[in-house]
N, C-alpha and C positions, 0 to 999 in steps of 0.2 A: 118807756121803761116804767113797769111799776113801783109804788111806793118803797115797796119791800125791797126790790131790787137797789133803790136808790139809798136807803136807810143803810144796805148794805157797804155798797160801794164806799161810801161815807165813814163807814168803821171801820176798811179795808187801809182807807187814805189817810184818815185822824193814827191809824195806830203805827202803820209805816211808812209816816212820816213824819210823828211828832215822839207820839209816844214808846215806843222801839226803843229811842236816846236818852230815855229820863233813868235815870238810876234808882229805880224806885219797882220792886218787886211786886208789891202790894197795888200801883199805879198801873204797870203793864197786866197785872191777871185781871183789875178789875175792868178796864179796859176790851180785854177778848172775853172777858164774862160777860159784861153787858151787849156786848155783840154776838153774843149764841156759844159762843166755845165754852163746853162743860172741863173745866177743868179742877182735878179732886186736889184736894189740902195738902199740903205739905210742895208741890210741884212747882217748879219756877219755871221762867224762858228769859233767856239771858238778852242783856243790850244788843241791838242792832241784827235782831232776827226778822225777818220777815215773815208776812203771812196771807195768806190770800185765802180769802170764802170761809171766814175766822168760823162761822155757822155750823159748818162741816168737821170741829175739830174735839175730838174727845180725849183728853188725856188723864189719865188714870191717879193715885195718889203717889206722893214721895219723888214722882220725876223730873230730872236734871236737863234741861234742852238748854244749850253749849251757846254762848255767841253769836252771832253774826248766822244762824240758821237759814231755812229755806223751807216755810212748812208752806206747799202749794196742794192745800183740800179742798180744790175746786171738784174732786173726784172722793176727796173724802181721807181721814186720818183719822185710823185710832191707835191709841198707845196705851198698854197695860201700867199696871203700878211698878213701879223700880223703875223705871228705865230711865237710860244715860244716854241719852243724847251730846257728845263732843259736840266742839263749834265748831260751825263752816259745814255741818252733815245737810244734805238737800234731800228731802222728800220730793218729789214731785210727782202727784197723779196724774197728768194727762199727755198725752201726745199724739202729734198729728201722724193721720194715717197717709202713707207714702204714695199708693194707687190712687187716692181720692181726686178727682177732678175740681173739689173745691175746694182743698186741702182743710176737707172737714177733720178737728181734731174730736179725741175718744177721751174717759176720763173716767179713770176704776180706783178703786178704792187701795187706800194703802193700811194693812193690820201688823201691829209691832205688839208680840202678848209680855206679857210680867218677865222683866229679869232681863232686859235685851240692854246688850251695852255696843252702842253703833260709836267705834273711834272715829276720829277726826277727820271729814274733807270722805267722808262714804257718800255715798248717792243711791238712793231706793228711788227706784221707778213705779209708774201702775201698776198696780194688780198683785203686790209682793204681798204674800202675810211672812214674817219673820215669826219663827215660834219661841217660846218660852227657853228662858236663857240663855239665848243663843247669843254669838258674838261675831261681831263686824269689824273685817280690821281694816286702818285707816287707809282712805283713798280708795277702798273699792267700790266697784258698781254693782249693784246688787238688780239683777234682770228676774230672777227667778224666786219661790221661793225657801225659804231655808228651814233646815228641820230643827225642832227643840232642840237646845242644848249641842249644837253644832259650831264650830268657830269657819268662819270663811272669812276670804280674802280675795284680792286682786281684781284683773278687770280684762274680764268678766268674774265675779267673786265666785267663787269654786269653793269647795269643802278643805279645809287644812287639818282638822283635828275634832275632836271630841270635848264639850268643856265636861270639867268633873268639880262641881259645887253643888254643897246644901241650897245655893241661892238663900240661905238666913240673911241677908243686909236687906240696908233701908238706901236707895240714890238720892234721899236727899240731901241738898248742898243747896244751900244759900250763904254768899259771902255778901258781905255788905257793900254796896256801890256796884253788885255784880249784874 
């Protein structure tokens, strides 16, 4: 295993497993900052999130990622500015292909653009881009992906409605001990 590889690992393990639990905002961003995750001003990630291939992660300005998360960018994560992230939401980019005789697993990139508000306990799989304002309602699986300003739900998430917003706000929220 190369250095780099190990340097990694190493930030994977220090942040989810020590640092994830510290109540400290400032502590947890500079933590995946200094392990490669570009993350812009004003954005938090709440206690007891996980994160895997921190390298792989780009999130944007003023963004709220919820509790207890699941950002798995071993395939890759971007997230635009505004976005809400609820706790308990799982990204995951990769998964094993089912014909594979070595249960070789795949790994595509997950893209969430400006103004996306994912409610609580959703699941975005590989290869999803979520478009601008669009909205996730809670507990569904999102296989596919979703148009601007579109609200979906359920499982398999499906279209429910149409959002109708200036998108004018800002998602930041920082509470203290958050």
């Amino acid at each position: 295993m190369a250095l780099r590889d190990r340097w990694q690992q190493l930030g994977i393990a220090v942040y989810n497993i020590v640092v994830t639990h510290v109540p400290s905002h400032t502590l947890r961003l500079a933590t995946l900052r200094a392990w490669g995750a570009r993350i812009g001003s004003g954005s938090t990630v709440g206690r007891g999130s996980t994160v895997l291939d921190i390298k792989n992660i780009r999130i944007g300005e003023d963004c709220s990622i919820g509790f207890r998360c699941v950002l798995d960018a071993r395939g890759g994560i971007e997230i635009g500015d505004n976005v809400a992230l609820a706790s308990d939401t799982h990204i995951i980019t990769g998964h094993h292909l089912p014909h594979s005789d070595t249960f070789e697993a795949e790994f595509l990139p997950v893209v969430i653009e400006s103004f996306v508000w994912v409610a609580s306990r959703a699941t975005i799989v590989a290869g999803v881009r979520i478009g601008r304002g669009a909205v996730v309602g809670a507990c569904s699986l999102v296989r596919a992906d979703v148009d601007d300003m579109a609200i979906v739900a359920g499982v398999p998430a499906r279209p429910r409605g149409v959002r109708r917003s200036s998108l004018n706000y800002s998602a930041r929220y920082r509470r203290l001990f958050y």
